[in-house]
N, CA, C and O atoms as a Tripos MOL2 file, in Angstrom:
@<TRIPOS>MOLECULE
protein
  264   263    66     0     0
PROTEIN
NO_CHARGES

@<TRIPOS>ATOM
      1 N         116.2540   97.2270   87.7970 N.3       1 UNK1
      2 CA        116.6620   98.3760   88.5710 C.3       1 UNK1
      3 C         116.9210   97.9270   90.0100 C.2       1 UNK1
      4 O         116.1800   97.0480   90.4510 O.2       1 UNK1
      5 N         117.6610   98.3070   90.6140 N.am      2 UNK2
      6 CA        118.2070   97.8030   91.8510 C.3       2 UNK2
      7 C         117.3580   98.5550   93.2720 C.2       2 UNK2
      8 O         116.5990   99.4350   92.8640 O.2       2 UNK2
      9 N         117.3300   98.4300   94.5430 N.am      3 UNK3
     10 CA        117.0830   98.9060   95.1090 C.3       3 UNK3
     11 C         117.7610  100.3930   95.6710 C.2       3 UNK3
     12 O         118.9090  100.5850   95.2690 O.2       3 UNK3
     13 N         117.3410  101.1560   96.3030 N.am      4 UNK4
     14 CA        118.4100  102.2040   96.4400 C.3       4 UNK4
     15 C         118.1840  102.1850   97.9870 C.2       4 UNK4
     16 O         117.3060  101.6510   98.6650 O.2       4 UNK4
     17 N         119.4350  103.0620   98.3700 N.am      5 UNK5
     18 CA        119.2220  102.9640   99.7780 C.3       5 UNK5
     19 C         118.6180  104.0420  100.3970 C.2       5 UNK5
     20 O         118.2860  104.9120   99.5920 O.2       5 UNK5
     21 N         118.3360  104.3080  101.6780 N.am      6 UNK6
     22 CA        117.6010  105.6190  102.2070 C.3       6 UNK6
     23 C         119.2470  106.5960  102.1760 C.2       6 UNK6
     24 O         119.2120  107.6890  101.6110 O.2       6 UNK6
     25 N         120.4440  106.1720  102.7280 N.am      7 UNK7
     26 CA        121.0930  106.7560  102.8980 C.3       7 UNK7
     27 C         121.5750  107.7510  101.1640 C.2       7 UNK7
     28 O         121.7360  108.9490  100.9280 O.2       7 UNK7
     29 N         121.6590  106.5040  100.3040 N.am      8 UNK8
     30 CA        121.5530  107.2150   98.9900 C.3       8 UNK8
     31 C         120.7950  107.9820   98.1450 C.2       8 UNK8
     32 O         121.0660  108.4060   97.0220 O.2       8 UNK8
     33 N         119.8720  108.1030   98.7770 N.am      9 UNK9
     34 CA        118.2790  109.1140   98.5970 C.3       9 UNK9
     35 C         118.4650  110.3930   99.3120 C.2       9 UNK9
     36 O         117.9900  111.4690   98.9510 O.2       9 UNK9
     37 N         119.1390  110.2020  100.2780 N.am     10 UNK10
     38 CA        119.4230  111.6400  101.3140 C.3      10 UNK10
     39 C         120.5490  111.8330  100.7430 C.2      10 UNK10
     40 O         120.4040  113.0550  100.7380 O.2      10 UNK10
     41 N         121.5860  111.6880  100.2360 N.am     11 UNK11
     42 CA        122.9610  112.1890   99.4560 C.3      11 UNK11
     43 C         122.4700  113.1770   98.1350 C.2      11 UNK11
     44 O         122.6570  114.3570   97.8390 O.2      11 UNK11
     45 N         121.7890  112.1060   97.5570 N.am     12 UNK12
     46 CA        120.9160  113.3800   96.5490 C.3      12 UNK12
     47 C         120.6180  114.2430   96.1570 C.2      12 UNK12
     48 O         119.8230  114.5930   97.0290 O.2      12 UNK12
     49 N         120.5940  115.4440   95.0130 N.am     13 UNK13
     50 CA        120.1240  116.7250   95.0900 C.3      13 UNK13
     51 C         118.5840  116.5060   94.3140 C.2      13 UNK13
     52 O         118.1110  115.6260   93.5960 O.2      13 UNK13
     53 N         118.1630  117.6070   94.7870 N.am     14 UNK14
     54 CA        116.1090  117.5400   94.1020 C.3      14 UNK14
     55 C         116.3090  117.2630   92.5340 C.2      14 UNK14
     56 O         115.6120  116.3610   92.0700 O.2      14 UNK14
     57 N         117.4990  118.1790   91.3470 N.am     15 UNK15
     58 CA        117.3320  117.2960   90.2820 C.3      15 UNK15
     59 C         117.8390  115.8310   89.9850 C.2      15 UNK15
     60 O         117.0190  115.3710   89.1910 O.2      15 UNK15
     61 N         118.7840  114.9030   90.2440 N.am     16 UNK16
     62 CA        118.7230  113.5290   90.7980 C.3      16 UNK16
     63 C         117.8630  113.0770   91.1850 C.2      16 UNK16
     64 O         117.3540  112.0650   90.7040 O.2      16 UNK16
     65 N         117.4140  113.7360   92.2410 N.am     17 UNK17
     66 CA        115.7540  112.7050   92.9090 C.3      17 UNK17
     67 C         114.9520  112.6190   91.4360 C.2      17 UNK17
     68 O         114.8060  111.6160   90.7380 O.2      17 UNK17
     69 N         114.4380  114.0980   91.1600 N.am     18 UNK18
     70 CA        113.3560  113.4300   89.9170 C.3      18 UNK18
     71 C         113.4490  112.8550   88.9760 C.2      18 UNK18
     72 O         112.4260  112.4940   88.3950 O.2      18 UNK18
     73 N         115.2830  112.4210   88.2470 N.am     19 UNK19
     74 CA        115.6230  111.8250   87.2120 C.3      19 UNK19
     75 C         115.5680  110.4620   87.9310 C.2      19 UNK19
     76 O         115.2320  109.5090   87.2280 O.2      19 UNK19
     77 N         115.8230  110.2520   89.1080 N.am     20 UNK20
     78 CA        115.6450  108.6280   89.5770 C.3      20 UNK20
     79 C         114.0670  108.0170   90.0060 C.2      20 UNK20
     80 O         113.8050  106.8150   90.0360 O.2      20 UNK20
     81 N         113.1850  109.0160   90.2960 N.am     21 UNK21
     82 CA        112.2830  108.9970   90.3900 C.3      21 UNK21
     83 C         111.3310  108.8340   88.8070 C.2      21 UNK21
     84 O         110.4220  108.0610   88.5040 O.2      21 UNK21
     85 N         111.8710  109.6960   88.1990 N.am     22 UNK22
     86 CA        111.3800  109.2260   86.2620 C.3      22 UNK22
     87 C         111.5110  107.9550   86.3720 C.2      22 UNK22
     88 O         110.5640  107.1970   86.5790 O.2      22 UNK22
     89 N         112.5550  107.6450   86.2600 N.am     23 UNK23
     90 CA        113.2620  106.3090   86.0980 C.3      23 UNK23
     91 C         112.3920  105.1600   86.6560 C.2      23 UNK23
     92 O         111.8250  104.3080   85.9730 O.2      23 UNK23
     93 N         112.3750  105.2580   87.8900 N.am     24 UNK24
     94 CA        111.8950  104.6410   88.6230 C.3      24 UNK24
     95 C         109.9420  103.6150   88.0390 C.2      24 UNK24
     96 O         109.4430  102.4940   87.9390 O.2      24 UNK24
     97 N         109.5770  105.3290   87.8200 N.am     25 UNK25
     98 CA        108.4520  105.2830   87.4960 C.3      25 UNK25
     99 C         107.9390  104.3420   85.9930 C.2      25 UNK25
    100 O         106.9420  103.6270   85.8910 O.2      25 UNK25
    101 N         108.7070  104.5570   85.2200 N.am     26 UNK26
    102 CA        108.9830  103.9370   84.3120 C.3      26 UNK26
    103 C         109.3080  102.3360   84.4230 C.2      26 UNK26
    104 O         108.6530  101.3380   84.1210 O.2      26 UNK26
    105 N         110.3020  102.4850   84.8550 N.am     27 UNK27
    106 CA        110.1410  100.2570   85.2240 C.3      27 UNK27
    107 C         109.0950  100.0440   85.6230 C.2      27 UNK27
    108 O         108.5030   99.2210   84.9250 O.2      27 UNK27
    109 N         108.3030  100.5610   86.8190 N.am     28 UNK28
    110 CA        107.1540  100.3590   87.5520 C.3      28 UNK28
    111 C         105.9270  100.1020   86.3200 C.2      28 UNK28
    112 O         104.9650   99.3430   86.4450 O.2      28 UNK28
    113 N         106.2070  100.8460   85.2590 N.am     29 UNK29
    114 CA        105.1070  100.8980   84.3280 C.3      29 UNK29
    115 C         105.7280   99.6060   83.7330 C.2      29 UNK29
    116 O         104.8710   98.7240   83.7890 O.2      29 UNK29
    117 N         106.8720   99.1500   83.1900 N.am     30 UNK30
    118 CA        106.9650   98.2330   82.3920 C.3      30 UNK30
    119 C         106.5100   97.0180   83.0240 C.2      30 UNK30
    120 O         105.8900   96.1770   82.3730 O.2      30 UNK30
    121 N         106.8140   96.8470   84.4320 N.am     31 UNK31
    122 CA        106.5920   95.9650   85.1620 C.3      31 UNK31
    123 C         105.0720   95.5900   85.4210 C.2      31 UNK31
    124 O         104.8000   94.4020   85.5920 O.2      31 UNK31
    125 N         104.2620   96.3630   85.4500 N.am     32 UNK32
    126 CA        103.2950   96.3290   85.0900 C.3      32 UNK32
    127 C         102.2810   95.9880   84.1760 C.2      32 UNK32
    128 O         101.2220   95.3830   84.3360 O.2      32 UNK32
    129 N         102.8960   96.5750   83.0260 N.am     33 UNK33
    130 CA        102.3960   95.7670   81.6910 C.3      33 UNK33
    131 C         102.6480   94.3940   81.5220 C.2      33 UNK33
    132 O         101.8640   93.6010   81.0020 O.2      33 UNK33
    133 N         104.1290   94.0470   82.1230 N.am     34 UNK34
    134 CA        104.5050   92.4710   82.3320 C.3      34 UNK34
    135 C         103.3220   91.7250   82.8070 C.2      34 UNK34
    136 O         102.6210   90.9560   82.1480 O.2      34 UNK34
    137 N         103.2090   92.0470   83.9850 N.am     35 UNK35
    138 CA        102.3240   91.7140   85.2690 C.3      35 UNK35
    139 C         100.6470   91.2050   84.0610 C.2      35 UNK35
    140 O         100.1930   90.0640   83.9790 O.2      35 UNK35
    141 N         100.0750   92.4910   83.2930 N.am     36 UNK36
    142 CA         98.7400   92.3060   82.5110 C.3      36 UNK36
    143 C          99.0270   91.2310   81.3360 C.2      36 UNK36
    144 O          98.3140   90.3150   80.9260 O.2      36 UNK36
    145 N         100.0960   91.5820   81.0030 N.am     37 UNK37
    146 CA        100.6540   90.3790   79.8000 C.3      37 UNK37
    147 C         100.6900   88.8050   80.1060 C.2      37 UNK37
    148 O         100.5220   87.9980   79.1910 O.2      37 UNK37
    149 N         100.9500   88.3390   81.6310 N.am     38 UNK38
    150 CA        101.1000   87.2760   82.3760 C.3      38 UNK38
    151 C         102.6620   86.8460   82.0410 C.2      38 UNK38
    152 O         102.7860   85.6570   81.7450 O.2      38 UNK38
    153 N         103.7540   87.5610   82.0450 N.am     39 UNK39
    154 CA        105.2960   87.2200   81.5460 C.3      39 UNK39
    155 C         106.2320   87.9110   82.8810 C.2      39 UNK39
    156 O         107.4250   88.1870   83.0070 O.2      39 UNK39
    157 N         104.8840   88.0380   83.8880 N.am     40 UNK40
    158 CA        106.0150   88.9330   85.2560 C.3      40 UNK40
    159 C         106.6910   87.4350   86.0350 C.2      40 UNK40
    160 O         107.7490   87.5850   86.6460 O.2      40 UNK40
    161 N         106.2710   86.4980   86.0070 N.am     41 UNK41
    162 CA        106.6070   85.2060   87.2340 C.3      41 UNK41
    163 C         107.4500   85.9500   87.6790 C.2      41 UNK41
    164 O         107.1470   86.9650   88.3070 O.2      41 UNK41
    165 N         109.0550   85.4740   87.3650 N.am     42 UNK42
    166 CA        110.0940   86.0550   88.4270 C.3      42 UNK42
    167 C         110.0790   87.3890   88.7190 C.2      42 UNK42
    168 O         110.5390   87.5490   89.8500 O.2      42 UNK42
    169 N         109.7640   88.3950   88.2190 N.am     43 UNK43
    170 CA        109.8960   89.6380   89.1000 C.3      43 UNK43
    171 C         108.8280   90.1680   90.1280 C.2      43 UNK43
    172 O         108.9730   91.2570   90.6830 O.2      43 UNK43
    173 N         107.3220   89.0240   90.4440 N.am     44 UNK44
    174 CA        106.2220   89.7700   90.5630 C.3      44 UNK44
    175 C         106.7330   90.4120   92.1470 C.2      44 UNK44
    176 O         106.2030   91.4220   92.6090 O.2      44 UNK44
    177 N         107.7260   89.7320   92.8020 N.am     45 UNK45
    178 CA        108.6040   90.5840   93.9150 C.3      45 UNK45
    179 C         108.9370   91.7220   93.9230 C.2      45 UNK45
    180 O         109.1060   92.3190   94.9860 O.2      45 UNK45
    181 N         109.0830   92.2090   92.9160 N.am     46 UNK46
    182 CA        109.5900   93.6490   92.2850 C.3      46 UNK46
    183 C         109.0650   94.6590   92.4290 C.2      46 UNK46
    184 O         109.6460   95.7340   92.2820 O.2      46 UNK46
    185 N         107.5310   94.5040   92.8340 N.am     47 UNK47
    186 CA        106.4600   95.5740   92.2030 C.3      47 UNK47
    187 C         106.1150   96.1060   94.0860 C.2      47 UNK47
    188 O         106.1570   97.3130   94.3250 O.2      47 UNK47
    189 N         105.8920   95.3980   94.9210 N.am     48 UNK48
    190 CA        105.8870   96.4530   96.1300 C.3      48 UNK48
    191 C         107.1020   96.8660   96.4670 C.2      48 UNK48
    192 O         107.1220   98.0740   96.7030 O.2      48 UNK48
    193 N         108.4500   96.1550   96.6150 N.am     49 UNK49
    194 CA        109.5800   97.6710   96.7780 C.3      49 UNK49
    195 C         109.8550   98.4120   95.8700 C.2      49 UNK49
    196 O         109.9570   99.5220   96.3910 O.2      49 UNK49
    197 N         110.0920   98.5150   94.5330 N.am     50 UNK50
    198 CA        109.9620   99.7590   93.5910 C.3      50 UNK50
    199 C         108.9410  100.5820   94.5000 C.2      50 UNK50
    200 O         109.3520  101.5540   95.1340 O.2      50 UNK50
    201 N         107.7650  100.2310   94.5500 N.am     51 UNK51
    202 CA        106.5460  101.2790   94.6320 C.3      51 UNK51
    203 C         106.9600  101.9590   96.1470 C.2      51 UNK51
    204 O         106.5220  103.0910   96.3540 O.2      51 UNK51
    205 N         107.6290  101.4380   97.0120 N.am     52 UNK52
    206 CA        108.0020  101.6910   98.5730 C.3      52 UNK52
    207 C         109.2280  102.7870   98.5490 C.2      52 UNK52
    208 O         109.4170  103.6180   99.4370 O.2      52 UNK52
    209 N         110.2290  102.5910   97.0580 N.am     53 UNK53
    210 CA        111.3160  103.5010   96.6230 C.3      53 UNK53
    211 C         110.9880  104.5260   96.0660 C.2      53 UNK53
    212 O         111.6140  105.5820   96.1520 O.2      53 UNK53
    213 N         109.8150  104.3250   95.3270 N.am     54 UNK54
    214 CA        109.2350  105.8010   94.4650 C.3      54 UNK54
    215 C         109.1280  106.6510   95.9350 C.2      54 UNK54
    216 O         109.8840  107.5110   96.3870 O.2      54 UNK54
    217 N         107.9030  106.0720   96.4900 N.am     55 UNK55
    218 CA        107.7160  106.5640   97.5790 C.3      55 UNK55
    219 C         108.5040  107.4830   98.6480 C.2      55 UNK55
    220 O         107.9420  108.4400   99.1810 O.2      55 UNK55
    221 N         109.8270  107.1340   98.9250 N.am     56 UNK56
    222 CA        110.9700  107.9090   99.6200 C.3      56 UNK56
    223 C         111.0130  108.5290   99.0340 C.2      56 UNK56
    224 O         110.2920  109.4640   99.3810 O.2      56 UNK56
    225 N         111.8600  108.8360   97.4490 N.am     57 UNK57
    226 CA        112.3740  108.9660   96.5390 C.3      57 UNK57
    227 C         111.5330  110.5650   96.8780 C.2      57 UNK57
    228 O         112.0360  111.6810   97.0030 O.2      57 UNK57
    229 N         110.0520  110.1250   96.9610 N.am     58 UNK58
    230 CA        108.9800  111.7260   96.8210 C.3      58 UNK58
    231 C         109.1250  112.3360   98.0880 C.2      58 UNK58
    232 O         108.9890  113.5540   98.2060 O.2      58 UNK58
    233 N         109.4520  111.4280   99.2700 N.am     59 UNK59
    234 CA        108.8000  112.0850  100.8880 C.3      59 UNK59
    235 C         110.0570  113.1730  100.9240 C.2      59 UNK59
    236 O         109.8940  114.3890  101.0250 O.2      59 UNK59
    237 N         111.3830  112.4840  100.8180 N.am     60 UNK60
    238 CA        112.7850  112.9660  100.3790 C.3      60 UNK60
    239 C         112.6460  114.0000   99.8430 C.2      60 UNK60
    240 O         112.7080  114.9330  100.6420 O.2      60 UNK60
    241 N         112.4250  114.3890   98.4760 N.am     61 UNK61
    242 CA        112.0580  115.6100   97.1910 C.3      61 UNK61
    243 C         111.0300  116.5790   98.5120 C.2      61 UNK61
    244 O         111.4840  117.5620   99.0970 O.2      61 UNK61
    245 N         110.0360  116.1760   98.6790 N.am     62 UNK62
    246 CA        109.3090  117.3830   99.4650 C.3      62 UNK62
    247 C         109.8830  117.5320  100.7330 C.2      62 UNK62
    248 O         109.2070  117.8560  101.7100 O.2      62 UNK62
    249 N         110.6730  117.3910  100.7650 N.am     63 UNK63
    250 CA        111.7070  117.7840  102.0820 C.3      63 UNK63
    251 C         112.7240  118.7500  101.5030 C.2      63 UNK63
    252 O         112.7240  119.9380  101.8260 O.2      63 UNK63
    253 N         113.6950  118.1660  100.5400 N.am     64 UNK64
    254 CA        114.2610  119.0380  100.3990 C.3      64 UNK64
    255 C         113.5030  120.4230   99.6380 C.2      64 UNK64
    256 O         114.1920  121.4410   99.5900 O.2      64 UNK64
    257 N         112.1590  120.4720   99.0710 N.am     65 UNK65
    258 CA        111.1680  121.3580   98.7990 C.3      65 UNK65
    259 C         111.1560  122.8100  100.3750 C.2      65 UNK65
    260 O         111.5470  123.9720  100.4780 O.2      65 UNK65
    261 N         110.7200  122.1690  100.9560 N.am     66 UNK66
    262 CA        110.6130  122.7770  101.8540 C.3      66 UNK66
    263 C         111.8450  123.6750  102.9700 C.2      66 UNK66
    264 O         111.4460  124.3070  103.9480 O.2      66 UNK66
@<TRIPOS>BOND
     1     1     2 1
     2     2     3 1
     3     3     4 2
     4     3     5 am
     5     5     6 1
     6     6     7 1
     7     7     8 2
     8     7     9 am
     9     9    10 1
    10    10    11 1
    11    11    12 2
    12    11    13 am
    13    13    14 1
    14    14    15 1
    15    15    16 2
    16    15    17 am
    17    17    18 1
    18    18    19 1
    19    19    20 2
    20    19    21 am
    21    21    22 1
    22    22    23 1
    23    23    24 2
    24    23    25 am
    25    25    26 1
    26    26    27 1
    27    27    28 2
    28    27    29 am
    29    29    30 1
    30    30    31 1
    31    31    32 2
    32    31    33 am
    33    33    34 1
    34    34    35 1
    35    35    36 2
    36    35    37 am
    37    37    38 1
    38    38    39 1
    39    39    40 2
    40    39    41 am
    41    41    42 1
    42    42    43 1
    43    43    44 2
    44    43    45 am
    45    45    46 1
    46    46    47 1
    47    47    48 2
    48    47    49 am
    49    49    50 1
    50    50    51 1
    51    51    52 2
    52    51    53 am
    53    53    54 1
    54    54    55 1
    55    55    56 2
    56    55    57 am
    57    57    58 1
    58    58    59 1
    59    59    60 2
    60    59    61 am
    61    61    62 1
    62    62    63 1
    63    63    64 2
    64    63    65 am
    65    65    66 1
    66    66    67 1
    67    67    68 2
    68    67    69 am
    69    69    70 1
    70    70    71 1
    71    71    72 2
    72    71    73 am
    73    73    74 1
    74    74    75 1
    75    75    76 2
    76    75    77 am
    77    77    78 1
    78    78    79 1
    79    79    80 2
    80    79    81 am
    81    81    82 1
    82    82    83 1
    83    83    84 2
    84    83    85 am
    85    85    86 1
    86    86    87 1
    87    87    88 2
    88    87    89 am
    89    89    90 1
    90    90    91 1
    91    91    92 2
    92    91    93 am
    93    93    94 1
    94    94    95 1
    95    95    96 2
    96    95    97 am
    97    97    98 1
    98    98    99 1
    99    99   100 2
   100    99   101 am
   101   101   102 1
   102   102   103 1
   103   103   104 2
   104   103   105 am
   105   105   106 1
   106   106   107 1
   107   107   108 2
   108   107   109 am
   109   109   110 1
   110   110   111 1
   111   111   112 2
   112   111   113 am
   113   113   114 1
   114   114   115 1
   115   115   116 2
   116   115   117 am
   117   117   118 1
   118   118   119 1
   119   119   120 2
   120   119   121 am
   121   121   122 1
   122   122   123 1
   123   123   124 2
   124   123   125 am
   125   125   126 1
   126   126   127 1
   127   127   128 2
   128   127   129 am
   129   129   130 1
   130   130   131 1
   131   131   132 2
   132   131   133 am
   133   133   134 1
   134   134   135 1
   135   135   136 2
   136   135   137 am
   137   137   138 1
   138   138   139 1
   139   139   140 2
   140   139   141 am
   141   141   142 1
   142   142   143 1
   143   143   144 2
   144   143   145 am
   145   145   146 1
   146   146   147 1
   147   147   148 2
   148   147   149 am
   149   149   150 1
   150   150   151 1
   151   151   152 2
   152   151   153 am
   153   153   154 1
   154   154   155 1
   155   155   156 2
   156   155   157 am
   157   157   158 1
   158   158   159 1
   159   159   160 2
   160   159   161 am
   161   161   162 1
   162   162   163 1
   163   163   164 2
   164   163   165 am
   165   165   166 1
   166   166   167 1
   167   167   168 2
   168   167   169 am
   169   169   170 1
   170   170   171 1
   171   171   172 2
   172   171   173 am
   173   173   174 1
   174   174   175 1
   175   175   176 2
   176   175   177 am
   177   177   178 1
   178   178   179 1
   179   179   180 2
   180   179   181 am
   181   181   182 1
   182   182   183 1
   183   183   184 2
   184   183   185 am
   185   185   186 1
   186   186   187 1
   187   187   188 2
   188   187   189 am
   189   189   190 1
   190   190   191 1
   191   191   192 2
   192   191   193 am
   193   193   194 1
   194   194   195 1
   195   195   196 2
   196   195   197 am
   197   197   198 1
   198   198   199 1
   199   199   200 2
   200   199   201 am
   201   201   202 1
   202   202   203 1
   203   203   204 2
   204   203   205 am
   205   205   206 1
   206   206   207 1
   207   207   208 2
   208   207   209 am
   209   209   210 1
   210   210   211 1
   211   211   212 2
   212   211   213 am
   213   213   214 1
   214   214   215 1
   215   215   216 2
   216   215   217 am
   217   217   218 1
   218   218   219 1
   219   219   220 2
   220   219   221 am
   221   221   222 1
   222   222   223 1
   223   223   224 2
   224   223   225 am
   225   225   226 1
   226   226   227 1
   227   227   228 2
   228   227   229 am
   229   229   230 1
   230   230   231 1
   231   231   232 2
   232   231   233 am
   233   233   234 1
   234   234   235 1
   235   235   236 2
   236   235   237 am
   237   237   238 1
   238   238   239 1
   239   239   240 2
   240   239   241 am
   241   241   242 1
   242   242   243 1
   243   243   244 2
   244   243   245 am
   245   245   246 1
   246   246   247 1
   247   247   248 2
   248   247   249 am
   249   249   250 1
   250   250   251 1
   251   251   252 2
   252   251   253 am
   253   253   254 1
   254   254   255 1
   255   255   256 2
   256   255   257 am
   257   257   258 1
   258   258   259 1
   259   259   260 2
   260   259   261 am
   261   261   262 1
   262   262   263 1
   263   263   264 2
@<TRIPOS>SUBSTRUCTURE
     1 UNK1         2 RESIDUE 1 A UNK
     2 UNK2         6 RESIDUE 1 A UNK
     3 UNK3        10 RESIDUE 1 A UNK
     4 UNK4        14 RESIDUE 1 A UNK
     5 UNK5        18 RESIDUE 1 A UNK
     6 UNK6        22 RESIDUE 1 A UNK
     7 UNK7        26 RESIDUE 1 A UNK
     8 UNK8        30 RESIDUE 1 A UNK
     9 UNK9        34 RESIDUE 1 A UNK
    10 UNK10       38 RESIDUE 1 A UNK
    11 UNK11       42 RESIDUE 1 A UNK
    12 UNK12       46 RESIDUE 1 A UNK
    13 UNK13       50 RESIDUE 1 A UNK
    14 UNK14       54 RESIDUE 1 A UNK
    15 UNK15       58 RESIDUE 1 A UNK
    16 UNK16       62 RESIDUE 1 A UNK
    17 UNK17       66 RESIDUE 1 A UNK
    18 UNK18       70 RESIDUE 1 A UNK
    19 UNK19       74 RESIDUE 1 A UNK
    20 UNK20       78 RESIDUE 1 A UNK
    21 UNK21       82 RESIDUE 1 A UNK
    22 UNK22       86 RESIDUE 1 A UNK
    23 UNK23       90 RESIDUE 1 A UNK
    24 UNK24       94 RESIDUE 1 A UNK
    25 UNK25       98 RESIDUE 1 A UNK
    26 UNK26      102 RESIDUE 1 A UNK
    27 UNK27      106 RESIDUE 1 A UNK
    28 UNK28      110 RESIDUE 1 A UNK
    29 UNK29      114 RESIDUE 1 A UNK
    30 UNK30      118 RESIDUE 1 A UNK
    31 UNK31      122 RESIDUE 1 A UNK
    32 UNK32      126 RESIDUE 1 A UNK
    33 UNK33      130 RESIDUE 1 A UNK
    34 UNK34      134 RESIDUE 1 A UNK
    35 UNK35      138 RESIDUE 1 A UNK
    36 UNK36      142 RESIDUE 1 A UNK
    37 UNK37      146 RESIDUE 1 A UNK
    38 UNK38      150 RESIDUE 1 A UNK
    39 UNK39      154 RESIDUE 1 A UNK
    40 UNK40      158 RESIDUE 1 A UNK
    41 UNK41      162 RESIDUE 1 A UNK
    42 UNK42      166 RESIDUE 1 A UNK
    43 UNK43      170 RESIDUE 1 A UNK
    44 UNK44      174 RESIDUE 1 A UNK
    45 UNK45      178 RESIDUE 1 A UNK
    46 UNK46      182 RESIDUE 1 A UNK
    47 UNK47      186 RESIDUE 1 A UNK
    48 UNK48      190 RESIDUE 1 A UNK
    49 UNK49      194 RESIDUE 1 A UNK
    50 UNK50      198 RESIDUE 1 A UNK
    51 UNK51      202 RESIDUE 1 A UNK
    52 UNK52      206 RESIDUE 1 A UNK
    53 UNK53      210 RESIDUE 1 A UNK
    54 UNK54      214 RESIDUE 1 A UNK
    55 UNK55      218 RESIDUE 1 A UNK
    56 UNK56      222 RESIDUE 1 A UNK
    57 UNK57      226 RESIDUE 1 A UNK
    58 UNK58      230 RESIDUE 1 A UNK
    59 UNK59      234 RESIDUE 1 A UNK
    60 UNK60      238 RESIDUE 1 A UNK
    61 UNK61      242 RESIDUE 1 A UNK
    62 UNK62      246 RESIDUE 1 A UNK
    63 UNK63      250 RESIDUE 1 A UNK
    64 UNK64      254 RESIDUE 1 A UNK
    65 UNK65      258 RESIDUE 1 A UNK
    66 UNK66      262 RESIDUE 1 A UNK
C-alpha cells in the first residue's frame, strides 16, 4: 500500500476516509502477523508510517465529523 498524501486525505469525503482507513487497517494487521511470523525483513519500514497514515486518515474523519 503506498503512502497517501495529507493533501489527498483532505480531498476526501468521510465515506472514502473509512474505506481507506479499513484498508489501511488491514495491511497494518497483515504486516503484523509478518512481523510475529519473522518474514517482515524488507517491509519492517512499513509499520510506523502506515500507523502515522491511519492516524490522519482518523484526525481528518473527526474533522470532517464535526
Amino acid at each position: 500500500m503506498a503512502r497517501i498524501r495529507p493533501k489527498t486525505i483532505r480531498e476526501l469525503n468521510e465515506a472514502d476516509l473509512r474505506g481507506k482507513i479499513s484498508e489501511a487497517r488491514a495491511h497494518l494487521a497483515k504486516l503484523r502477523v509478518d512481523g510475529a511470523k519473522g518474514t517482515l525483513r524488507k517491509e519492517s519500514g512499513k509499520l510506523r508510517p502506515l500507523r502515522r497514515d491511519i492516524a490522519r486518515m482518523l484526525t481528518r474523519l473527526n474533522e470532517v465529523k464535526k
